[in-house]
C-alpha positions in Angstrom: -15.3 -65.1 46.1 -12.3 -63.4 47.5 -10.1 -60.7 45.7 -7.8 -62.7 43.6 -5.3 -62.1 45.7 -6.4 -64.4 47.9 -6.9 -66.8 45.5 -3.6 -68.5 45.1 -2.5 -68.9 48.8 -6.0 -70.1 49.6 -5.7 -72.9 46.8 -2.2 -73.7 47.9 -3.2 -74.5 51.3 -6.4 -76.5 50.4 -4.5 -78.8 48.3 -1.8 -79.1 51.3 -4.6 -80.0 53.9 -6.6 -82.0 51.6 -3.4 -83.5 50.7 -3.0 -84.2 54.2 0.5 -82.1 54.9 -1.0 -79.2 57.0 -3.5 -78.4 59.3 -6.8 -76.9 58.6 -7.0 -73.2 58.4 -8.8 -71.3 60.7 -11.9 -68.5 59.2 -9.8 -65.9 60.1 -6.4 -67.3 58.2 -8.9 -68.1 54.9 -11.0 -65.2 54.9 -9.8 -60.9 54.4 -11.9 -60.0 57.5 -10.9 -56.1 57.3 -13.1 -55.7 53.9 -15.9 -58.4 54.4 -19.4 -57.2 54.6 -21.2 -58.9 58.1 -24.8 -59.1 58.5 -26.1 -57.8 55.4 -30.1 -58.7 54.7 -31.2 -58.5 51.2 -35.1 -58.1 51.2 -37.6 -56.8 47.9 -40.8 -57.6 46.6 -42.3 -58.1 43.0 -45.4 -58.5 41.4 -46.2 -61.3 39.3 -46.7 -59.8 35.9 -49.1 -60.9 33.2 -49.0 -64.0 31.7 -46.1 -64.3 29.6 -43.5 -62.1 31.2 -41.5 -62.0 34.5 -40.3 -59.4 36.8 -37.2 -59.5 37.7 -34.7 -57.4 39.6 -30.5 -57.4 40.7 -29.6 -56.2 44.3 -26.0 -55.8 44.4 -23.9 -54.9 47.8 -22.4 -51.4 47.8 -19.5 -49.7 49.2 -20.5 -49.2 51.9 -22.3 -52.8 52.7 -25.4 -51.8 52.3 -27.7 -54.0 49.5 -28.6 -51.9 46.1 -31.5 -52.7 44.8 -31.6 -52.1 41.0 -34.9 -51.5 38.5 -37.4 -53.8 38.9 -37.4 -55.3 35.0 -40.8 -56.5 33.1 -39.0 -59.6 30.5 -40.5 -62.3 28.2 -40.4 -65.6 29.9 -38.1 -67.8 27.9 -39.8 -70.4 25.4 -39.7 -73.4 27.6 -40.9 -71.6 30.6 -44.1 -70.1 28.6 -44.7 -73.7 27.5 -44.8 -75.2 30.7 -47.0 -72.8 32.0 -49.6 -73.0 29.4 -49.4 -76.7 29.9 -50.8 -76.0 33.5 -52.9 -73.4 32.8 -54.4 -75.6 29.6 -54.5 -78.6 32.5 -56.4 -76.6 35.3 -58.6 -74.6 32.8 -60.7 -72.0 33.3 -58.9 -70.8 36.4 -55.7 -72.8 37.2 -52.8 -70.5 37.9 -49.2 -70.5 38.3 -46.4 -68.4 39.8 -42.9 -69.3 40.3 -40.3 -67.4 42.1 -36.5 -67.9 42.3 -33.9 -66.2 44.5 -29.9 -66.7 43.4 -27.2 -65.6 45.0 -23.9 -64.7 43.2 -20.1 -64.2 44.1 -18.3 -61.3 42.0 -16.9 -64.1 39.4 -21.5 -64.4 38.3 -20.9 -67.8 40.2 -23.7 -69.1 41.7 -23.6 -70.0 45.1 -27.2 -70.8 46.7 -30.6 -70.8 45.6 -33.6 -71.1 46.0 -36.8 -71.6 44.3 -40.8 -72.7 44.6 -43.3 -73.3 41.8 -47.2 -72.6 43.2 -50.2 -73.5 41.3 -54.1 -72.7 42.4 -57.4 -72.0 41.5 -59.9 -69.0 42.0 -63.5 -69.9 42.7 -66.1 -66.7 43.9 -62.9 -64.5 44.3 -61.4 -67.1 46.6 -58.2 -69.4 46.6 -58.8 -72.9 45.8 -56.4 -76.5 45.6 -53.1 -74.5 46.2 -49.9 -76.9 45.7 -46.6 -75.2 46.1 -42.9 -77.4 45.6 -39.5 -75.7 46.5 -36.0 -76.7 45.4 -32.7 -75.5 46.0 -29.2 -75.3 44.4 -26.1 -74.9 45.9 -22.4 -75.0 44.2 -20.1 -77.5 44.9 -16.3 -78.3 44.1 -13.8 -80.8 44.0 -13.4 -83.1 46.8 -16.7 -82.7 47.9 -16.3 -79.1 49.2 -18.4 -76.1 48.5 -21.5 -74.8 49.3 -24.5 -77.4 50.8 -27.8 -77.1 52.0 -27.6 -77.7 55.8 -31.3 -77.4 56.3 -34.8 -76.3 54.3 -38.8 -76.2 55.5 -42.0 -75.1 53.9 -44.9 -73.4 55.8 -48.1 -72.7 54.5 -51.0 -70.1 56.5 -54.7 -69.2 55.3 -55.8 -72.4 53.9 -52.2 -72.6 52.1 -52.5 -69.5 50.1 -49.3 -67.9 51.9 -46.3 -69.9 51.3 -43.4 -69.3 53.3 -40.0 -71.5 52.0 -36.6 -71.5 53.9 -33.0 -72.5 53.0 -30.3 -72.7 54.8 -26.5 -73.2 53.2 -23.3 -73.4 54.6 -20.0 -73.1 53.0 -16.4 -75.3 53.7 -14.1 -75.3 50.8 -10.7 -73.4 49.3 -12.1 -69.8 50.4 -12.7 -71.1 54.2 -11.6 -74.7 55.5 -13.0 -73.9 58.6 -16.3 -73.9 57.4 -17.1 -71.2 59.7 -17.4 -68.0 57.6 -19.6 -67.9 55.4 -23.6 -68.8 55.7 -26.8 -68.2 53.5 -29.8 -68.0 54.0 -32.9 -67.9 51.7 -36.5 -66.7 52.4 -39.4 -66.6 49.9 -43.0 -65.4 51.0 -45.6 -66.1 47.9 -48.7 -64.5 48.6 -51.4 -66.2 46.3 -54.9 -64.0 45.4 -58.3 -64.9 44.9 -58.8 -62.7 41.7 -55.5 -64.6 40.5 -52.9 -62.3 41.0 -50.0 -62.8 43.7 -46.7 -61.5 44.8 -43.4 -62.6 45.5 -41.5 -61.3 48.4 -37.8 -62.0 49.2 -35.0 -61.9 51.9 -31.5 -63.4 51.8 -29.4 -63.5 55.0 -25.6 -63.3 54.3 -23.2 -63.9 57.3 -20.4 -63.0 55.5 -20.4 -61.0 51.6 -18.2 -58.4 49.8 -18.2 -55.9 47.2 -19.5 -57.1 43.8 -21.5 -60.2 44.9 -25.3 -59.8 43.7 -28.3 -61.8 44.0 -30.8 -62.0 41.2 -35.0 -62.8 42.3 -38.0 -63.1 40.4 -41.4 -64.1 39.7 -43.6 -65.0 36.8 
């Protein structure tokens, strides 16, 4: 996640605390605090396309810190996706519906870091929303020793009769590019607003405590 600079003297002293010859580095010993990015918020909204494709879209942080948001992208859903969601549409015929949304987050090696993601399904009856079910998961990269990123907490909330879905994650970070487990944080927000003529939208807003040049997320809904 660092410049690869970093990279070898942060390994070297992971292996020496974890080997248990030196003492656990502090944020500021693991982490290049003169070109980190504080603070930076992420936020977009897409549509959810016809059946059959997904919008999707990259945000990137700039030079200057500040979040880039590239072109929002209309793209066939892959095979297996399209399946699954004829399944459910063939299972709540006539008017079952289904949007899913997913927000990654990416270091500047196209690792990726956190996630998060919800699947909603719902009827329409007399231009109205009807039976809506929405799961979450999450994904979050680990390494060896049991270090890495982790979910430290999550939550679901649900308003007007459950057709506004609101899903939180929470990750933290403790591993070879902070040992103090104090840098780094991120935190995931998804807002999917269902409609009554079967449309919705999925909004999005990741939280980064700490980020740098060339890390990206990647959101989108179908």
């Amino acid at each position: 996640m660092h410049k690869n600079r970093m990279l070898f003297a942060a390994a070297v002293a992971a292996m020496a605390v974890l080997a248990g010859t030196a003492a656990p580095a502090t944020a500021s010993e693991t982490a290049p605090q003169d070109t980190a990015c504080a603070e930076v918020k992420l936020p977009s909204t897409l549509p959810v396309p016809p059946p059959g494709m997904s919008a999707q879209q990259d945000v990137s942080i700039g030079a200057d810190c500040a979040p880039v948001l590239g072109p929002v992208r209309f793209v066939p859903v892959a095979p297996a996706d399209k399946a699954s969601s004829l399944a459910v549409a063939a299972a709540d015929a006539p008017t079952g519906r289904q949007v899913r949304s997913w927000s990654e987050m990416y270091d500047c090696c196209k690792i990726r870091m956190t996630a998060l993601y919800t699947t909603s399904t719902w009827d329409t009856v007399n231009g109205q929303v009807t039976n809506p079910v929405t799961v979450m998961s999450h994904a979050a990269n680990r390494e060896p020793w049991n270090a890495g990123w982790s979910l430290t907490s999550s939550h679901k909330s649900e308003q007007n009769s459950g057709a506004l879905v609101t899903a939180h994650a929470e990750f933290g970070y403790r591993g070879i590019f902070d040992l103090g487990g104090n840098w780094y944080a991120n935190t995931h927000d998804t807002t999917v607003q269902l409609n009554g003529d079967g449309t919705a939208s999925c909004t999005f807003d990741i939280t980064l405590r700490h980020t740098f040049i060339g890390w990206n997320s990647v959101r989108g809904c179908s």
